[in-house]
C-alpha positions in Angstrom: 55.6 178.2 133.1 59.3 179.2 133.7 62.1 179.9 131.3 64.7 177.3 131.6 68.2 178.4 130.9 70.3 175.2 130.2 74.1 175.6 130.5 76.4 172.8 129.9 79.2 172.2 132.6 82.3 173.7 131.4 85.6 171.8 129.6 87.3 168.9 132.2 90.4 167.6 131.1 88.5 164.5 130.0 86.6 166.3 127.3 90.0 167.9 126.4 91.2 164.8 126.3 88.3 162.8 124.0 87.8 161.1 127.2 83.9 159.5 128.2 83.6 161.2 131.7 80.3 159.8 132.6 79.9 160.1 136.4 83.7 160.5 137.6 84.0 163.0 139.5 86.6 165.2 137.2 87.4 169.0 137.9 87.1 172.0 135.4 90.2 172.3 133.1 91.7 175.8 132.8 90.0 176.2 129.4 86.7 175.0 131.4 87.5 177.4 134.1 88.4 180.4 130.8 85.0 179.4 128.8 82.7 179.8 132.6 84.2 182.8 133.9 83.6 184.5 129.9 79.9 183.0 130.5 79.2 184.3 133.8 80.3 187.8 131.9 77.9 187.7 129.3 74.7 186.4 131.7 75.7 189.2 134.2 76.1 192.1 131.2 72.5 190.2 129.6 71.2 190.8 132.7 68.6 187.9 133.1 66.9 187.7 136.1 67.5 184.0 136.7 65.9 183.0 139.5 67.6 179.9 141.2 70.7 178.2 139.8 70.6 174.8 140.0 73.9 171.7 139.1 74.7 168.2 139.3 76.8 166.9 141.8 79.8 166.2 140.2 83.0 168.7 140.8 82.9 170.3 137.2 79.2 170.7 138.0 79.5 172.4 141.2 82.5 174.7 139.8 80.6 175.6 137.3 77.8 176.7 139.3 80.0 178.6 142.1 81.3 180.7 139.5 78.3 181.6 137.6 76.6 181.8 141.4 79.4 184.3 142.3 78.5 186.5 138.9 74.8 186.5 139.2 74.6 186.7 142.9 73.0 183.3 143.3 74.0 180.7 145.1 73.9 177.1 143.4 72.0 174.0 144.6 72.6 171.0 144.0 70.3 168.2 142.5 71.6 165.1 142.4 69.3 163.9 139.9 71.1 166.1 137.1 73.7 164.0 137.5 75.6 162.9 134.2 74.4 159.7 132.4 76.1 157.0 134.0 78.1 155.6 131.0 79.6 152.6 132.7 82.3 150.4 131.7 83.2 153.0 129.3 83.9 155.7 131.5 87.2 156.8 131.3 87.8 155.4 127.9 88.8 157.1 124.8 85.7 158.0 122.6 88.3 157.1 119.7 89.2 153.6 121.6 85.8 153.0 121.6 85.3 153.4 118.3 87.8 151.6 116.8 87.1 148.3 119.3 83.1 148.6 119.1 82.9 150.3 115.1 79.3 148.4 115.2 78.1 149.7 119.1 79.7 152.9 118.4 77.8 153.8 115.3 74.6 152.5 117.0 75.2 154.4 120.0 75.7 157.7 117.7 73.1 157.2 115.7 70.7 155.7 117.8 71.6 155.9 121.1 68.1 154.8 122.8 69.1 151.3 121.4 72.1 151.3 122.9 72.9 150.9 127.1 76.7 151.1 128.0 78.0 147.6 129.8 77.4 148.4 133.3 75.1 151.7 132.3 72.5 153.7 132.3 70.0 154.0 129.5 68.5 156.8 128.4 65.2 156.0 129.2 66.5 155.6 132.8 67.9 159.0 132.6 64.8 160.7 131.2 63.3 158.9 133.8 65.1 161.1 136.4 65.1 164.1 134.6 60.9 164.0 134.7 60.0 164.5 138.1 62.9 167.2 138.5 61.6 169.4 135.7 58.1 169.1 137.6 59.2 170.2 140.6 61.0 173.2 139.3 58.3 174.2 137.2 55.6 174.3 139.9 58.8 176.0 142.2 59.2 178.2 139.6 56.2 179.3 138.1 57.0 182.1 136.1 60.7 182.6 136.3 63.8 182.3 134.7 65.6 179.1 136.2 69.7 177.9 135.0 70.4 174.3 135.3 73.8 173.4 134.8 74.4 170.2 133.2 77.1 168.2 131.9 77.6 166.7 128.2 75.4 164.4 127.1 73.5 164.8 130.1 72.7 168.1 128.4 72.2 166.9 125.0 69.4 164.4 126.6 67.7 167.3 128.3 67.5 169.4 125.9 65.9 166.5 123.7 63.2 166.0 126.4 62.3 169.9 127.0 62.4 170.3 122.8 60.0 166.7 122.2 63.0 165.9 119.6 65.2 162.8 119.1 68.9 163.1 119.9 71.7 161.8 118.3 75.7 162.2 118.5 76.0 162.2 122.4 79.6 162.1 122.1 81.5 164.5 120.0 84.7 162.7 118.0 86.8 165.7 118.3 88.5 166.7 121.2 87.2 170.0 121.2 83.9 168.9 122.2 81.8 170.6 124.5 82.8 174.1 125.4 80.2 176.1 127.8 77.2 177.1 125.8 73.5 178.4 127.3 70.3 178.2 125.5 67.1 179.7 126.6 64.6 177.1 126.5 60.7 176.8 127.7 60.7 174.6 130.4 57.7 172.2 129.2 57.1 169.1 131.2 56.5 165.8 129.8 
């Protein structure tokens, strides 16, 4: 079974901003850019041999996953079903706006997010739903090796759910510091 390394898609100015990014297409910020580039560092000096390096499609994603490609030698591909969860009517709204005009959705969608599908949205059962067959794939791809995924926030948070069999909760952070690039070696178990 491989070793999945999940990395979350560095800062955009939306996260900076305590924005809900969802599926627009928004760039790195320079912070995003910063945190990557100090990533890439510490995979190449780790030295992990990752395999394949794999992103969603959107421009953070594919940022992400040039620069990390350009540090470990690898050369990103792109899956379009790691995508970001598809939040909607709320996308490009203020998690803070949100809050204050939905206190009742917003504490439901923090706590229990399954119950909860954004107007015009995906849910996250949809999501897992997509998330499934890729996992497969890159396991029986895969086999034995190390594997990165680069995935944006809560996209992330989702996946990491599914590969870990454990509830998630707080998909959005309600700071606006939210969400700097992380990586977590994880099992890749399919469900």
């Amino acid at each position: 079974m491989p070793t999945l390394l999940l990395i979350r898609t560095g800062l955009t100015e939306y996260a900076c901003q305590g924005r809900i990014q969802g599926t627009l297409d928004v760039p790195l910020s320079e912070d995003g850019r910063t945190h990557v580039e100090a990533l890439a560092r510490q995979l190449r000096a780790a030295e992990l041999p990752i395999a394949a390096l794999y992103c969603g499609p959107c421009r953070a994603d594919l940022q992400t996953g040039e620069i990390l490609g350009e540090s470990l030698g690898l050369r990103p591909k792109t899956l379009d079903g790691l995508r970001n969860l598809d939040q909607g009517l709320w996308q490009g709204r203020l998690v803070e706006e949100v809050r204050t005009t939905q206190p009742k959705i917003f504490r439901q969608w923090q706590e229990q997010p399954e119950t909860v599908c954004p107007p015009e949205g995906e849910t996250l059962h949809d999501a897992r739903a997509r998330l499934r067959p890729i996992l497969q794939r890159l396991s029986r791809k895969h086999k034995q090796a190390a594997v990165a995924l680069v995935v944006p926030e809560p996209l992330a948070t989702l996946l990491h759910g599914l590969l870990t069999d454990q509830e998630v909760s707080r998909l959005w952070p309600t700071s606006k510091a939210g969400g700097a690039s992380s990586w977590e070696s994880l099992p890749l178990a399919v469900r």
